[in-house]
C-alpha positions as CSV (number, residue, x, y, z in Angstrom):
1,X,-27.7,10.7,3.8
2,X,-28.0,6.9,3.0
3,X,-31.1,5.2,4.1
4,X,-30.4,2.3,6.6
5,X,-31.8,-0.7,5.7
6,X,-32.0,-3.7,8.2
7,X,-32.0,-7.5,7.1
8,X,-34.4,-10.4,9.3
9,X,-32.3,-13.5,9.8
10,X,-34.1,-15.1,6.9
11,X,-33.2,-12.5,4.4
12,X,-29.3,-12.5,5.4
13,X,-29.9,-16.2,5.4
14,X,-31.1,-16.2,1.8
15,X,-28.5,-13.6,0.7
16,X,-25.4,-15.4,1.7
17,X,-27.1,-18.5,0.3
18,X,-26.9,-20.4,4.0
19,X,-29.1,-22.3,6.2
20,X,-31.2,-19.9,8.6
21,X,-30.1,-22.0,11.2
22,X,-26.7,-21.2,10.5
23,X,-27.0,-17.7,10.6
24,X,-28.9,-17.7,13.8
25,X,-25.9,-19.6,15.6
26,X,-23.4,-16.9,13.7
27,X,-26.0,-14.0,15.2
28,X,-26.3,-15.3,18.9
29,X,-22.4,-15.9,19.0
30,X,-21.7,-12.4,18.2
31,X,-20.4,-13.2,15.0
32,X,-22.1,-11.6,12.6
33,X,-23.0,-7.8,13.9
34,X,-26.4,-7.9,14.8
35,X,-29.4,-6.1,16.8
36,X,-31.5,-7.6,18.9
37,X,-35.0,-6.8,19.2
38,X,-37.2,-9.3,21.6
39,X,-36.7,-12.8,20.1
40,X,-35.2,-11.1,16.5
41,X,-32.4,-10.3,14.6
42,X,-32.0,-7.1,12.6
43,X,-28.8,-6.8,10.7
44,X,-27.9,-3.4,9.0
45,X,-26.9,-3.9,5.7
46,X,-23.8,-1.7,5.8
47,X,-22.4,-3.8,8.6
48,X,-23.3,-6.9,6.9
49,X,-21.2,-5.8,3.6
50,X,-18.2,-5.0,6.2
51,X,-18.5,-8.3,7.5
52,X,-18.5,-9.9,4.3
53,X,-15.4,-7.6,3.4
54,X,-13.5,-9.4,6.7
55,X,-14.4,-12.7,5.8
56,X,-14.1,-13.0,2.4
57,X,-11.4,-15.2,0.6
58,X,-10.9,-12.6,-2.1
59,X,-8.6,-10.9,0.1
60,X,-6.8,-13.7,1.2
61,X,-3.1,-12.9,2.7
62,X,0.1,-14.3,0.7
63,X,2.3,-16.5,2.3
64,X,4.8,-13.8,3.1
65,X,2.4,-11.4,4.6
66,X,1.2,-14.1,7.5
67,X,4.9,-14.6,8.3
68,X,5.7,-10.5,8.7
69,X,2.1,-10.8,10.5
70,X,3.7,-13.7,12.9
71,X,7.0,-12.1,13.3
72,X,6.2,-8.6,13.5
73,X,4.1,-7.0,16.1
74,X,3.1,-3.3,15.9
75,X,6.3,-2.5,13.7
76,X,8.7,-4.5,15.8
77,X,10.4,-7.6,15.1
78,X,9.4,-10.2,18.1
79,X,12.0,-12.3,17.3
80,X,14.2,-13.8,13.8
81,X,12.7,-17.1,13.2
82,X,14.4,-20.5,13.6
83,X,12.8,-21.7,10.0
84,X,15.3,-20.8,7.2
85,X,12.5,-20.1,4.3
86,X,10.8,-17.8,7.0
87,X,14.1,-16.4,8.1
88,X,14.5,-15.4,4.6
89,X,11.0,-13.8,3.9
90,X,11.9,-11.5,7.5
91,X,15.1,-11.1,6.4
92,X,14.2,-9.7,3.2
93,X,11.6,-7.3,4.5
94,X,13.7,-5.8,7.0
95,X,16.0,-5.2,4.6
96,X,14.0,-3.0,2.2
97,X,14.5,-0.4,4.8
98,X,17.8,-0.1,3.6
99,X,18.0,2.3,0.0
100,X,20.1,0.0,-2.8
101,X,21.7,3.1,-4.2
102,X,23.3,4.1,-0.8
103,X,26.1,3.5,1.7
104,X,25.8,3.1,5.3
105,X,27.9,3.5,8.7
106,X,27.4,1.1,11.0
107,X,25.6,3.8,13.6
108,X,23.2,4.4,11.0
109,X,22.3,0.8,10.3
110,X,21.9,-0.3,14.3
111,X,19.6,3.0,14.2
112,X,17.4,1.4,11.6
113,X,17.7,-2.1,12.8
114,X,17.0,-0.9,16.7
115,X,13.8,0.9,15.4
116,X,12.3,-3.1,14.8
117,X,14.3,-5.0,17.1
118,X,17.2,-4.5,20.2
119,X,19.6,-7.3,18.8
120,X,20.8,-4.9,16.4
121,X,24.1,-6.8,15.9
122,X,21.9,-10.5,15.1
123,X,20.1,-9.1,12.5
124,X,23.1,-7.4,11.1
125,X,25.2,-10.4,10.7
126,X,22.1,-12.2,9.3
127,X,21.5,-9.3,6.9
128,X,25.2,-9.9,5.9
129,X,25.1,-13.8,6.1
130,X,21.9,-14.0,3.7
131,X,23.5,-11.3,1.2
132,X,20.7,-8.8,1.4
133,X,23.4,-6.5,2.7
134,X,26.9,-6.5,2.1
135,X,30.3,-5.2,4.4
136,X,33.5,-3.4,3.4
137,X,35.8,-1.2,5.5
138,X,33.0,-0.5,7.9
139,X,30.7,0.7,5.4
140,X,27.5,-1.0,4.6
141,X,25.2,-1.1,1.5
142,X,22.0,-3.3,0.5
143,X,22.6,-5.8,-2.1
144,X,20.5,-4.9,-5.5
145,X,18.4,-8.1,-6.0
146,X,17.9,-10.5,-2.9
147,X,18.4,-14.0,-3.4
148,X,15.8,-16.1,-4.6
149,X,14.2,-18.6,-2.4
């Protein structure tokens, strides 16, 4: 078993090279985790690495991934947005749920499409419009490459 090891305000001060003062504002507001013990701050330093791990900008989110992260709430689609390059990014996620190398009836496609979203038809015909699928006697199938934006 690890040994815990706590940090005073002036060590995790000195560590993430801030002001003290800083870092007792972060502690009182909750937003570094934090124990309090009378007037002082005891911060594990397990908890400390995880909130470092949160906040740091190594891990910093593309562009595409906060639009799905807008648009998309626990799996589901909230709505298609009005912006065309963000359209597109939604679009184009949505449809890698589709297999390139296989054909579709229309039942199956509103059964993948209704999984994220109830307008099943809308997303179809924007699917279709943006050429990330494509139509032909009833029969549907992904396009191979989606546009470029």
């Amino acid at each position: 078993m690890s040994e815990l090891r706590f940090y005073t305000t002036a060590e995790v001060a000195e560590l993430l090279r801030l002001n003290p003062q800083v870092v007792q504002r972060k502690l009182q507001a909750g937003e570094i985790p934090a124990y309090r013990i009378g007037r002082d701050w005891r911060v594990e330093s397990s908890q400390l690495m995880g909130w470092l791990e949160e906040h740091s900008n190594q891990r910093a989110r593309t562009p595409d991934a906060k639009i799905l992260e807008a648009f998309f709430v626990d799996g589901r689609l909230r709505a298609l947005p009005a912006q065309l390059k963000k359209r597109k990014v939604v679009l184009g996620h949505i449809a890698q749920r589709f297999a390139p190398d296989r054909t579709y009836t229309e039942r199956e496609v509103n059964d993948v499409l209704r999984a994220l979203n109830d307008d099943v038809a809308s997303i179809r015909r924007e699917l279709i419009d943006n050429k990330l699928m494509v139509r032909r006697n009833g029969v549907y199938r992904r396009t191979s490459a989606p546009p470029r934006r």
